[in-house]
C-alpha positions as CSV (number, residue, x, y, z in Angstrom):
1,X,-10.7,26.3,18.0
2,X,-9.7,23.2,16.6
3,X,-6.2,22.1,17.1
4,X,-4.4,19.1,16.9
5,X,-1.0,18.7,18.9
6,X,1.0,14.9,17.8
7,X,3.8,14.1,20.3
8,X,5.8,10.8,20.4
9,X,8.2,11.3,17.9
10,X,12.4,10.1,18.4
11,X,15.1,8.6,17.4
12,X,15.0,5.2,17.5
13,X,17.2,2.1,16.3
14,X,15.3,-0.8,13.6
15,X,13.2,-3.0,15.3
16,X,12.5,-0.6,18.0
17,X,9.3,1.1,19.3
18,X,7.5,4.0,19.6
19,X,3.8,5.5,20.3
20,X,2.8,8.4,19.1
21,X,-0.2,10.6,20.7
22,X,-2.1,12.7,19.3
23,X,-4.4,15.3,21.3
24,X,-7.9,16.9,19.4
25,X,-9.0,19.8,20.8
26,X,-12.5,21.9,18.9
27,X,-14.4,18.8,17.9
28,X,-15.3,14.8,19.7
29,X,-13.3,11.7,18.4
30,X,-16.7,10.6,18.4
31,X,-18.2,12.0,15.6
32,X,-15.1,11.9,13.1
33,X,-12.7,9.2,12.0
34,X,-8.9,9.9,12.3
35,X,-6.3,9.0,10.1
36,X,-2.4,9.0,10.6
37,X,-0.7,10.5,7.9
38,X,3.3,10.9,7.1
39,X,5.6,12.8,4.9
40,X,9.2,11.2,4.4
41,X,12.0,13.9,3.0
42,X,11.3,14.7,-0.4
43,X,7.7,12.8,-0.8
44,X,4.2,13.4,-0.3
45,X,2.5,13.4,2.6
46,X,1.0,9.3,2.6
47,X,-2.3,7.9,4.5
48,X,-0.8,5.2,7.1
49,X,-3.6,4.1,9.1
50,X,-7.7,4.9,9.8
51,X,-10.0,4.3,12.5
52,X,-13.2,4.9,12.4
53,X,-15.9,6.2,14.6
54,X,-16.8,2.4,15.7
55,X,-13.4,1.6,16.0
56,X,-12.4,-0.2,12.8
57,X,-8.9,0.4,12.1
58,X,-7.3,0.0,8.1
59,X,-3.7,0.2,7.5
60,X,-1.5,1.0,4.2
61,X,0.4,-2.5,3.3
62,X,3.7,-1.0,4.3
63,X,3.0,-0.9,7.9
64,X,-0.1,-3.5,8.2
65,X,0.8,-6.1,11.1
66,X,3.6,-3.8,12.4
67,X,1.4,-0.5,13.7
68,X,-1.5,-0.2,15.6
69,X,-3.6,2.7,16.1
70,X,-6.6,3.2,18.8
71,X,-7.8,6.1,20.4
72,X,-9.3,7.1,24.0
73,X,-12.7,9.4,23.2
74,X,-12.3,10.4,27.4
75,X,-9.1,12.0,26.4
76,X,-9.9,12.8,23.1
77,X,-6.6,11.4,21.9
78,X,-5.9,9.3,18.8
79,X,-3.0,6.6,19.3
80,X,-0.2,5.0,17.1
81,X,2.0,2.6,18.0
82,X,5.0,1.6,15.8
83,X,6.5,-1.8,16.5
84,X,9.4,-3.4,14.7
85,X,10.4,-0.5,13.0
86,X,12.5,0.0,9.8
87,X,14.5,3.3,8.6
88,X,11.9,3.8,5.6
89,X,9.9,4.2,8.4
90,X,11.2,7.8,9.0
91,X,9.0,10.8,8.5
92,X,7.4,13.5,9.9
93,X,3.9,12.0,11.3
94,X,0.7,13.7,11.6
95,X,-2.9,13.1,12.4
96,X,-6.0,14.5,11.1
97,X,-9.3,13.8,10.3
98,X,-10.5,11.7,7.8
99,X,-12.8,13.9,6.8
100,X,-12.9,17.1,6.4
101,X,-9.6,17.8,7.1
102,X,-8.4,20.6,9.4
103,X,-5.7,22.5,9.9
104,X,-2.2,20.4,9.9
105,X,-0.3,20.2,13.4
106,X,3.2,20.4,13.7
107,X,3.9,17.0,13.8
108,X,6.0,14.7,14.9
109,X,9.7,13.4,13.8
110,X,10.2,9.8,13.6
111,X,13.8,8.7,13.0
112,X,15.0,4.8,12.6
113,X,18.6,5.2,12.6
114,X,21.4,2.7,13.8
């Protein structure tokens, strides 16, 4: 059964950190690409950052040089880490395939709050 579980989320203050995890379980990291997706209040859900099966990694402009995502194919687990963060940075943050897509998680909540 595939399932995927994101944990990570909090509340944190601008400029902070945080790393998000997310655990596959029903199919190998390595045969699919990952993506991290998130959905702010009121907006679409929005691609934020790729990697690939060989490890290439894109980013959307808004976060490029401030996230990083990797992933550990032992653990199956796809990685994001969020550094220097920014309130607009706030959503709800999911992972998923590239393609196809599966079933959504539950996500997590990312809040950048004084």
């Amino acid at each position: 059964q595939v399932q995927l579980v994101e944990s990570g989320g909090g509340l944190v203050q601008p400029g902070g950190s945080l790393r998000l995890s997310c655990v596959v379980s029903g199919f190998s990291l390595k045969d699919y690409a990952m993506a991290w997706y998130r959905q702010a209040p009121g907006k679409q859900r929005a691609l934020v950052a790729t990697i690939g099966t060989w490890d290439i990694t894109q980013y959307s402009d808004s976060v490029k040089d401030r996230f990083t995502t990797s992933r550990d194919t032992a653990k199956n687990t796809v990685y994001l880490q969020m550094n220097s963060l920014k309130p607009e940075d706030t959503a709800v943050y999911y992972c998923n395939r590239v393609f196809p897509l599966v079933g959504w998680g539950q996500g997590t909540q990312v809040t950048v709050s004084p």
